[in-house]
C-alpha positions, 0 to 999 in steps of 0.5 A: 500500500503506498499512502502520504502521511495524511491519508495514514493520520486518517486511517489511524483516526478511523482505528482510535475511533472504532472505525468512524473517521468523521461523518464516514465510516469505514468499519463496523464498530465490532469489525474495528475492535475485533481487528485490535482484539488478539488473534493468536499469541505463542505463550498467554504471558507474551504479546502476539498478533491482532489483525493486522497489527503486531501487539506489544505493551510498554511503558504501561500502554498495549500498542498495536503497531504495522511496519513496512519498507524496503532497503530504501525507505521505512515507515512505522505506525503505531497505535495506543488504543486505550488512550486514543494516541497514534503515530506514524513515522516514515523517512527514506533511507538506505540500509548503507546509512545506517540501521534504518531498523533501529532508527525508527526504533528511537523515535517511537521509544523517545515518544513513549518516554516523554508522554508515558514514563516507563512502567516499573519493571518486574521483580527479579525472576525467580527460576522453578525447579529442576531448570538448571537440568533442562536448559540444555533442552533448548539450545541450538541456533534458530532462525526468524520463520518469516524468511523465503524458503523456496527462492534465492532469497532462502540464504537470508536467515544466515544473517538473522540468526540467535544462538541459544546457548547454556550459561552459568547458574542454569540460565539461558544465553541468548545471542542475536548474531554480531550481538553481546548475550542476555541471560534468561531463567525459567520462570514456568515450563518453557517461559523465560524472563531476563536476569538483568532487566524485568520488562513483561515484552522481553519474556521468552517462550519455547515450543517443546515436541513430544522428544522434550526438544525446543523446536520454536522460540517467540519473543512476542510477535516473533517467531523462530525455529531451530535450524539443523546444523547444516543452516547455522552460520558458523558452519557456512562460514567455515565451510565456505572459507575452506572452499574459498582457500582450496579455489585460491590454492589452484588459481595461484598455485597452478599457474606458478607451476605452468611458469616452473614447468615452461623453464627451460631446464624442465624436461619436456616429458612434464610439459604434457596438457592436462585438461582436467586441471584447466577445468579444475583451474577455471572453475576454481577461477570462477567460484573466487568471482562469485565469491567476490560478486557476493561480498560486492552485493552484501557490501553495497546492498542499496546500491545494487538494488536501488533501481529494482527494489521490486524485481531482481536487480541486474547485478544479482541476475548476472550473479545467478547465471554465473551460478548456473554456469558454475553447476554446468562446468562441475560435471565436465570437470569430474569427467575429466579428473576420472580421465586423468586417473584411468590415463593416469595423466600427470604426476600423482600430487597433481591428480590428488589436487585436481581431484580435491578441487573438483570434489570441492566444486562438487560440494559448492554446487551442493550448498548453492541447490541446498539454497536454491541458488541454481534455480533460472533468474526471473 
């Protein structure tokens, strides 16, 4: 929906008032309060979702608020119910000047901080019974259940993950990636409320399957859901730092050795052509550019989409096709090894590596189909 800040000031004035935006109404008055009533929540301690609106309680209010945007512009509207307030925030922005998210994040916290003092927060919580023996139930790496699942956009939850983690004193650890840990204990089963600060919007809630496994985490409106181990970002990361300097080895390696091999005190017999190590040395070549085209887009997000906020942007279209040439080129390079050694083609320190970074070819191919990387741009 795309709306100037007067037509969104009518529309929460219809909400405060059940409806009604002056002589005119635009919903029934039980439809309205329906609308602000809520509709589902994880845990009946945490705050969830109305119709519409994601619900929320601080500084004493219930607030129902609705946030949108794109790597360019942000808005927020939010409104207090009970006391007939509402406020509607929206500026253009790109994620590379700041964090857009937070920013507005301020500006309704300072409003709320002026007209309502903050609340007096919850006592220390006290942890039941027998929690220091459970915690360990609800560790794992989760990730934000409002993500792509099916598309080239699936990989996005390696930068939104929460590492929950057993702390000291039977408590939870609780650590949003690039962020310091908060501690939580278990106040009732599968309920959690922080040690250092006591603000009811701040609890925690786990779902726990039949096994006595945590499957999902919710922090009000949020939801999250254990990732396998294949998804944590710690094992991307590493995996593909691996991949990365086992490519580097061949593209800076192999060439050396062209060099050495073309002196000429290199015996002729050792300047044969090898195939299978051009195509190991190409595909090595090109998943360095891929790569480096990567970190460029996760580096300079709001530049490469500034034009294409709604489609797919050119640079990122370029990107995939080299993807695909990439899952073409894997194959052809496994023949070719299997040639090398039934030819028994080279030496066999250069058909080890061959065969080592063709098999890595093979394993990048599988991580980019596990996120539906190798799928045809459209």
């Amino acid at each position: 929906m795309s709306a100037s800040a007067l037509d969104m000031a009518r529309f929460m004035l219809a909400h405060l008032q059940d409806g009604r935006y002056g002589d005119g109404r635009i919903l029934r008055e039980d439809t309205a309060r329906r609308m602000h009533s809520r509709s589902f929540s994880a845990h009946p301690a945490l705050d969830g979702w109305a119709h519409g609106f994601a619900e929320s309680h601080s500084h004493g209010q219930r607030l129902l608020s609705h946030d949108g945007g794109t790597g360019l512009f942000r808005a927020d509207l939010m409104l207090l119910p009970e006391t007939g307030v509402g406020l509607f925030v929206a500026f253009n922005a790109r994620d590379r000047d700041g964090p857009i998210d937070s920013a507005t994040d301020v500006v309704l916290e300072t409003f709320l901080d002026r007209y309502y003092p903050e609340e007096t927060p919850l006592p220390p919580p006290t942890p039941m019974p027998g929690s220091a023996e459970r915690v360990r139930l609800f560790t794992g790496v989760y990730g934000l259940t409002r993500r792509s699942y099916t598309n080239h956009y699936a990989g996005e939850v390696l930068e939104k993950q929460v590492q929950v983690s057993a702390g000291p004193q039977g408590t939870l650890l609780i650590s949003p990636h690039g962020a310091p840990p908060s501690r939580f204990v278990e106040r009732s089963p599968g309920l959690f409320a922080p040690v250092e600060r006591g603000r009811a919007a701040e609890l925690l809630a786990f779902r726990v399957e039949a096994d006595g496994r945590a499957s999902y985490l919710a922090q009000g409106p949020t939801f999250l859901e254990r990732l396998p181990w294949y998804q944590s970002r710690t094992f991307n990361d590493r995996l593909l730092a691996a991949i990365g300097l086992l490519f580097a080895s061949a593209v800076v390696g192999w060439p050396l050795a062209t060099l050495w091999r073309r002196a000429p005190h290199t015996p002729r017999a050792s300047r044969q052509r090898h195939p299978e190590r051009w195509a190991a040395g190409g595909l090595s070549a090109l998943g360095l550019l891929l790569f480096l085209g990567q970190d460029y887009m996760t580096r300079h997000a709001a530049d490469v989409t500034w034009q294409s906020t709604f489609e797919l942007p050119p640079f990122t279209r370029v990107l995939l096709l080299g993807v695909q040439a990439f899952a073409v080129l894997t194959p052809v390079a496994f023949l070719l090894t299997a040639r090398a050694w039934w030819k028994r083609s080279g030496g066999v320190p250069l058909r080890v590596h061959v065969t080592l970074i063709t098999l890595t070819a093979g394993v990048l191919v599988w991580w980019l189909a596990s996120w539906n990387l190798l799928g045809v741009p459209s």
